[in-house]
C-alpha positions in Angstrom: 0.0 0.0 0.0 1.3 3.6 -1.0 1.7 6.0 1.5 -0.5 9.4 0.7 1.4 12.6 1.1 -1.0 15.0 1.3 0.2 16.0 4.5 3.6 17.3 2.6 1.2 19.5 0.5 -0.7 20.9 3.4 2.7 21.8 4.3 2.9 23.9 1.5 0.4 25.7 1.5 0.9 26.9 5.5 3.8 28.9 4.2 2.7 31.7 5.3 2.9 30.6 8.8 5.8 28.2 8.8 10.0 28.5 10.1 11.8 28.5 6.4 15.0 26.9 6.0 17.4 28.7 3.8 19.2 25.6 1.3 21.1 25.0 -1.2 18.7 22.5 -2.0 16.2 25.0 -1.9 13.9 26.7 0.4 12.7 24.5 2.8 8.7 25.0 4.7 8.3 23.4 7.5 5.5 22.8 9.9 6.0 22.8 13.5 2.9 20.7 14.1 3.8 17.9 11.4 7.9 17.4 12.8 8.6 15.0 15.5 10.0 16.1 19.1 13.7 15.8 18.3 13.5 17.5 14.4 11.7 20.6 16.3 14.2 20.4 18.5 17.1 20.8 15.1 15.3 23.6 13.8 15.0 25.3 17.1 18.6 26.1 16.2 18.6 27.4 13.1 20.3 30.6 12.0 18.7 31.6 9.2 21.1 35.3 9.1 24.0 32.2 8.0 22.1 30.8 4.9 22.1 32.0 1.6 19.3 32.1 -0.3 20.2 31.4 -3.7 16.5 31.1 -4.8 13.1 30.0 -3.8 13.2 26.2 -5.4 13.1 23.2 -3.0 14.4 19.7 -3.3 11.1 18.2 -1.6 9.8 16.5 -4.3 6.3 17.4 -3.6 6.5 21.4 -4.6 3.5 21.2 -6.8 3.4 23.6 -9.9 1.4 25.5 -11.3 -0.6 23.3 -13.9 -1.3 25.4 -16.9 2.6 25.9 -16.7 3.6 22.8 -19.6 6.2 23.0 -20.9 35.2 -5.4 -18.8 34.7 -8.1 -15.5 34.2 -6.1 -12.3 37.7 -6.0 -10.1 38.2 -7.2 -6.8 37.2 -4.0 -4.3 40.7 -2.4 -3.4 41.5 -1.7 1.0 40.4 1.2 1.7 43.0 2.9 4.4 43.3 6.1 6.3 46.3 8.1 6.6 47.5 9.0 9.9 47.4 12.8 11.3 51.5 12.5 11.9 54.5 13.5 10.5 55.5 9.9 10.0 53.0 9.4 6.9 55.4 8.7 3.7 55.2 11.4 0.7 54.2 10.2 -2.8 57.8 11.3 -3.7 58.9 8.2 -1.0 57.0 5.5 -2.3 58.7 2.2 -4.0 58.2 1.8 -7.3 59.3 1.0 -11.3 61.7 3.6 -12.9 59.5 3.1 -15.9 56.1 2.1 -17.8 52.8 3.3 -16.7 49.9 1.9 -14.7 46.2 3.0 -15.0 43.3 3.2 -12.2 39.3 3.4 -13.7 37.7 6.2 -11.7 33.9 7.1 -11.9 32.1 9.5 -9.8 28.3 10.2 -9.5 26.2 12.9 -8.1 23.5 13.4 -5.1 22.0 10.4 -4.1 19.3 12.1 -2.3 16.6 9.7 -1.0 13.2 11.0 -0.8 9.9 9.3 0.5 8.8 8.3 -2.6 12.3 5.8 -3.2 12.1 4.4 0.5 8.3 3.6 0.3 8.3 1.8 -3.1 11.7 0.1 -1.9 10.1 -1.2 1.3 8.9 -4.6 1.0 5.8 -6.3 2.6 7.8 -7.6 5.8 9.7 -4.3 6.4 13.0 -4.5 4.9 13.7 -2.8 1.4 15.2 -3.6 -1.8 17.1 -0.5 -3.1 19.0 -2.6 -5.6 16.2 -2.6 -8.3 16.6 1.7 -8.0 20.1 1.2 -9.0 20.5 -1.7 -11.9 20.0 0.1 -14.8 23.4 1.6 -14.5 25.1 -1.3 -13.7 27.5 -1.2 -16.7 28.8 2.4 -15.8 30.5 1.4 -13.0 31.8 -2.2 -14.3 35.4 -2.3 -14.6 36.1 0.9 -12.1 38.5 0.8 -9.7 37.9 3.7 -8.2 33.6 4.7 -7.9 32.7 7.9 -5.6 29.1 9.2 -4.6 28.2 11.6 -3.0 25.4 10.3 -0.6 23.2 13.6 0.0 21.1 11.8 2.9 22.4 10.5 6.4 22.5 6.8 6.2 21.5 5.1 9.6 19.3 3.1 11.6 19.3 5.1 14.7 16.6 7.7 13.4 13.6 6.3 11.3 13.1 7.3 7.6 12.4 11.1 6.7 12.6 13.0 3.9 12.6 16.9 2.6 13.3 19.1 4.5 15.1 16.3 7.2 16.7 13.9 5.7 16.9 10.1 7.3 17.6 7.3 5.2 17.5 3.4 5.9 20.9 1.5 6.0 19.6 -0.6 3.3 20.3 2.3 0.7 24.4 2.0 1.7 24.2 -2.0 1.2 22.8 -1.2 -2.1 25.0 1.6 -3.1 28.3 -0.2 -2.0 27.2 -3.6 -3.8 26.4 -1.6 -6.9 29.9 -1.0 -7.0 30.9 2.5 -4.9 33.9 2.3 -2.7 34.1 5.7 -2.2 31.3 7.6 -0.2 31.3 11.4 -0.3 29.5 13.3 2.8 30.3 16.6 2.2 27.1 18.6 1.8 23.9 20.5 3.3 22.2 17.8 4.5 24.9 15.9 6.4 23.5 17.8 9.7 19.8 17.3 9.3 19.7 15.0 12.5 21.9 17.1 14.4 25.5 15.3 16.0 23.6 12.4 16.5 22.6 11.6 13.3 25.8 12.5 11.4 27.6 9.9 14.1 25.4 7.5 13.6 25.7 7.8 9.9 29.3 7.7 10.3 29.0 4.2 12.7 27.5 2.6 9.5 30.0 3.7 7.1 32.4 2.2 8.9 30.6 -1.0 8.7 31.6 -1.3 5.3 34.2 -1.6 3.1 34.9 2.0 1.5 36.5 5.2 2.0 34.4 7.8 3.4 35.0 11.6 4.3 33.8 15.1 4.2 32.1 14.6 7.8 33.9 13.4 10.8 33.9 12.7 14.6 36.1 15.6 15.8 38.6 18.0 14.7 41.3 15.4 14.6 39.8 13.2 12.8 39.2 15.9 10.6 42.8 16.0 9.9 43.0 12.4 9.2 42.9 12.7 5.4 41.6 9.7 3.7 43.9 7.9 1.3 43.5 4.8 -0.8 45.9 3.4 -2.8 45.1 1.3 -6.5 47.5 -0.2 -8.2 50.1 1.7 -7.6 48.3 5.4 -7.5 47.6 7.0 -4.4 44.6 9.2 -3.9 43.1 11.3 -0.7 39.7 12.4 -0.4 38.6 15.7 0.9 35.3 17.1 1.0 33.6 20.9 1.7 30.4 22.3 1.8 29.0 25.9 1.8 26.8 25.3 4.0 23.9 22.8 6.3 21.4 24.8 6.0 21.8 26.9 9.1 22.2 23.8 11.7 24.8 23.6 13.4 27.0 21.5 15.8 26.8 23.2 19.3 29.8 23.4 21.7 31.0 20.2 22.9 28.5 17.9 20.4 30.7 15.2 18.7 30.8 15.7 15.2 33.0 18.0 12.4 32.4 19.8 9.2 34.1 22.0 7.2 32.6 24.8 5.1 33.8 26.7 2.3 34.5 29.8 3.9 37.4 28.0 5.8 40.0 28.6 3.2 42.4 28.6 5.3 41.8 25.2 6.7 41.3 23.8 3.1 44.5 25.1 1.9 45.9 23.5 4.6 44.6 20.0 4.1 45.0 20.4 -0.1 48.4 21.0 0.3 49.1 18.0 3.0 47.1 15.7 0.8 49.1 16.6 -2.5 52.8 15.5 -0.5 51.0 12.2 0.8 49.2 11.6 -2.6 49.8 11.4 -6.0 45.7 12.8 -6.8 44.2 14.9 -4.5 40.1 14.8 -4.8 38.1 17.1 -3.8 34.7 17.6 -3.3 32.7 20.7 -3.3 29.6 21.2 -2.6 28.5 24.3 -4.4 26.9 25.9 -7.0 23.4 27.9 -7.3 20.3 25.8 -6.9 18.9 23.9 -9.9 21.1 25.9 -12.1 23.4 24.6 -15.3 25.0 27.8 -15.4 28.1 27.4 -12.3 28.1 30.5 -10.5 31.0 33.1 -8.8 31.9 30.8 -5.6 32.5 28.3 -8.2 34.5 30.9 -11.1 37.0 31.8 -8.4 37.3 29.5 -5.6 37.9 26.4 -7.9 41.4 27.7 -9.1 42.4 28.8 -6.0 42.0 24.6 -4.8 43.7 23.7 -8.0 46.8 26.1 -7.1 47.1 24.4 -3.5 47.0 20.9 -4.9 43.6 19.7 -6.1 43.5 17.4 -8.8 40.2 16.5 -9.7 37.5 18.3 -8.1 33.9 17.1 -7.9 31.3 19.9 -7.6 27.6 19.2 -6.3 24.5 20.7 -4.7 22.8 22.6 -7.4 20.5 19.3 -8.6 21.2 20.2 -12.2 24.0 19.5 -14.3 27.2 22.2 -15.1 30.0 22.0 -17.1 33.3 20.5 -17.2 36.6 21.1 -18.3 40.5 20.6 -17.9 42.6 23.8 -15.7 45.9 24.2 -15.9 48.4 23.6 -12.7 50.7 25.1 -11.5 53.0 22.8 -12.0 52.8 22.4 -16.1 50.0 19.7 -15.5 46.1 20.1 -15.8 43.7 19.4 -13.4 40.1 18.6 -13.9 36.8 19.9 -12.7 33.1 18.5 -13.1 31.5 21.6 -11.4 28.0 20.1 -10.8 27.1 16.5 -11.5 23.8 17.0 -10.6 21.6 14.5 -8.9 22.0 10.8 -9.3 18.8 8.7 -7.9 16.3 11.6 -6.4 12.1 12.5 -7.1 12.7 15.8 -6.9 9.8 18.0 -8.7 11.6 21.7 -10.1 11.0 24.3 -12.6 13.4 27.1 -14.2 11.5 30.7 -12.8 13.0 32.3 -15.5 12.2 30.4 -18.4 9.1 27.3 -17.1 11.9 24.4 -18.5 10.9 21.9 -16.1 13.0 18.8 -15.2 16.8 19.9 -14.7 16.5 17.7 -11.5 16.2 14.5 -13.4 19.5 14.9 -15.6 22.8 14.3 -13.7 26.5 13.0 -15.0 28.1 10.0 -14.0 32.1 10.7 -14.5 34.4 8.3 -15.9 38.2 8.7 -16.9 41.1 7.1 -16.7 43.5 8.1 -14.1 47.2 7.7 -15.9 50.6 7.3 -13.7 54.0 7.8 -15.7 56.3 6.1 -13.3 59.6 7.7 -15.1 58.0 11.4 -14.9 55.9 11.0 -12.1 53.4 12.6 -14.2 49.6 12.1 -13.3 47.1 12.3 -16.3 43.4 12.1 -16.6 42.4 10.2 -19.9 39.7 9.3 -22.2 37.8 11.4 -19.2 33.4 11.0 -19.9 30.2 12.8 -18.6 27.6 10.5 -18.8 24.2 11.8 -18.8 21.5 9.9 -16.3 18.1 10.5 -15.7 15.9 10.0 -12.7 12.8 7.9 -13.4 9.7 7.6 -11.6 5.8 7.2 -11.7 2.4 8.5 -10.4 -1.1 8.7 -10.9 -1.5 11.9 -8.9 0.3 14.6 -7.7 -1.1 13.3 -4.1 -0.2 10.0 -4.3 3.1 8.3 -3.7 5.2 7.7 -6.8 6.9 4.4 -7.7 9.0 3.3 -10.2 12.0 5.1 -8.7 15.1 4.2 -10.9 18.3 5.7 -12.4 19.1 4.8 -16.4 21.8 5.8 -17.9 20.0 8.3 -21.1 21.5 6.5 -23.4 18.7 3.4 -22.5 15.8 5.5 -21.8 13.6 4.5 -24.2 10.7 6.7 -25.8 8.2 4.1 -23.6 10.1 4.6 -20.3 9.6 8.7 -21.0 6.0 8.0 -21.7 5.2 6.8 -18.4 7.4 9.5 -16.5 5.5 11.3 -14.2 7.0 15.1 -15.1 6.5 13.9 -18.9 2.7 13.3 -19.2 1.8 15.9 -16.2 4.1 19.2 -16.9 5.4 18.2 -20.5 9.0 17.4 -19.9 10.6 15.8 -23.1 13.3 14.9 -25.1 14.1 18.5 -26.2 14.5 19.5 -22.4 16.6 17.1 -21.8 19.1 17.8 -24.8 18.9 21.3 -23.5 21.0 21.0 -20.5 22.9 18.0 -22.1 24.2 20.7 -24.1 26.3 22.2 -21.0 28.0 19.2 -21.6 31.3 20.1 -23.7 30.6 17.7 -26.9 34.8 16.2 -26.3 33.3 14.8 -23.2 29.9 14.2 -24.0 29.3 10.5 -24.0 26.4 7.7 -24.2 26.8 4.1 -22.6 
């Protein structure tokens, strides 16, 4: 049986009397008399003067419109490892290895994988558990043959809390077993939601991740564990992980909770950490989560504070928050190499509803990148290059009969597969319009020498 959700749109239309939460993944409503005890008690510490408002568009995927608007074998998973916060931790420039020849890790990266109602309800099976696998299969051959597979998981993954969605995220433990036997190794945490059930919730979340078998950063414990940069090593390559956001949408850890984030704002700190992480590794990842909400266009944050990482050792850096797709492209190093950006990837699995206020063009939420390249180690230069590097657009998929009922069907296709049948029974196609020709339109941010179909 489908859950109904017209409580979510009764919520929606009490904003006149509701606390808003400033977002990057929009602007929250929320009802005081539809939270439970320990969410009132979250938002009871929000500062909305620390937000910033980017626009009015929500993530929650309930927003209702307007309705006259229209409109190879898969490898053995490599150890993860952490490297310690001493100065005992061998530099790249220290390692053991051939005076010649090259070696090659397969890296792929994917955007928010932001769990809303609607996924968890049609996941849950009769007898309570849930089958999140079925969301995931269609893009099973993206990540075959990757070494290397990083997602940014934009929902707290626990047990402790039940399952929530917009504006408070929750998400069953079931989604990580699905995401990590699909193939991620490499779990991102860095971004506005990562707070959403206060320090207990990001501990929690953190308690499962290191259940299993992957790398995971961009929230931590405590300061020092902060400073413990994640590395792993693959076949022969080192890489560290470090993540940032711009901001949790005005919650925040109080003195003496367990728990640590790092915004944007903290250059200092990042410069710090970048350049540690580029003498310990030979790529330095970083994830960002910024960009202007459900925007293909990247915005100023993004125009000057990307070069600034790349100067203090960034290699590849992953941007997301905005929900919608942005460019990509290759910047130059310092050092005479080139370093590579994906400035939004967009969403990966979501049921977000948005529309462009400008211009109506619904559905920029549905069409995210999933990044592939080869990761290329001269052992007589020590030179690092990215090769044959992809976007891949993917689109969210998912069914209705009614704006008020739950939707179902929640799945994740690579575009390249989705048939004219499988957009015929989308529910943003036959209700608001959405089409073919929306979708090529923010494919196009896509430079065409990445651009790519599998």
């Amino acid at each position: 049986m489908r859950k109904n959700i017209k409580s979510r749109l009764s919520v929606l239309a009490a904003a006149a009397s509701v606390t808003l939460l400033f977002a990057s993944c929009g602007t929250p409503i929320v009802d005081n008399d539809k939270i439970g005890a320990d969410d009132r008690s979250l938002l009871s510490r929000i500062d909305n003067s620390s937000a910033e408002p980017e626009t009015s568009l929500s993530d929650d995927p309930a927003s209702v419109p307007d309705e006259s608007v229209t409109d190879e074998s898969q490898p053995e998973d490599p150890q993860p490892e952490s490297t310690p916060d001493d100065d005992s931790q061998p530099s790249k420039k220290d390692k053991d290895e051939p005076s010649e020849g090259t070696t090659v890790v397969h890296l792929c990266c994917a955007g928010d994988n932001l769990i809303h109602d609607n996924i968890y309800v049609d996941a849950r099976n009769d007898d309570g558990t849930y089958d999140f696998a079925k969301c995931y299969a269609p893009c099973k051959k993206l990540i075959e043959g990757t070494d290397v597979a990083i997602l940014n998981q934009e929902t707290l993954v626990n047990d402790a809390f039940e399952p929530s969605t917009f504006p408070l995220f929750s998400t069953p433990t079931e989604v990580g077993d699905a995401v990590v036997d699909f193939g991620f190794n490499v779990i991102s945490m860095s971004n506005n939601h990562v707070l959403d059930k206060g320090s207990a919730g990001l501990i929690s979340s953190l308690d499962y991740w290191d259940t299993k078998d992957v790398v995971h950063y961009g929230a931590y414990r405590d300061e020092a564990d902060s400073e413990n940069i994640r590395t792993l090593e693959v076949n022969g390559i080192t890489f560290a992980f470090l993540g940032y956001m711009q901001h949790t949408n005005g919650i925040f850890l109080g003195d003496g909770e367990p728990g640590k984030v790092v915004y944007l704002e903290e250059e200092d700190v990042m410069e710090r950490q970048i350049r540690k992480a580029d003498e310990i590794a030979d790529v330095v990842v970083v994830s960002c989560h910024y960009g202007t909400e459900i925007m293909n266009e990247i915005n100023a944050q993004q125009v000057t504070l990307t070069p600034k990482l790349v100067e203090w050792g960034a290699d590849l850096i992953i941007g997301t928050q905005a929900h919608a797709l942005s460019t990509c492209t290759y910047l130059d190093k310092p050092d005479g190499g080139r370093a590579f950006v994906y400035y939004g990837l967009g969403n990966f699995l979501n049921t977000m509803y948005d529309a462009d206020n400008d211009d109506g063009h619904y559905g920029k939420s549905l069409v995210g990148i999933f990044g592939k390249m080869d990761v290329v180690k001269d052992y007589a230069t020590k030179e690092i290059t990215f090769e044959n590097v992809k976007a891949i657009p993917v689109i969210s998929h998912y069914e209705g009969e009614t704006w008020e009922s739950m939707w179902y069907n929640c799945r994740v296709y690579p575009y390249g597969d989705y048939t004219d049948d499988l957009l015929a029974k989308h529910m943003m196609h036959w209700r608001s319009g959405v089409g073919r020709k929306d979708f090529e339109r923010y494919i196009s941010y896509i430079p065409d020498e990445f651009l790519a179909y599998e």
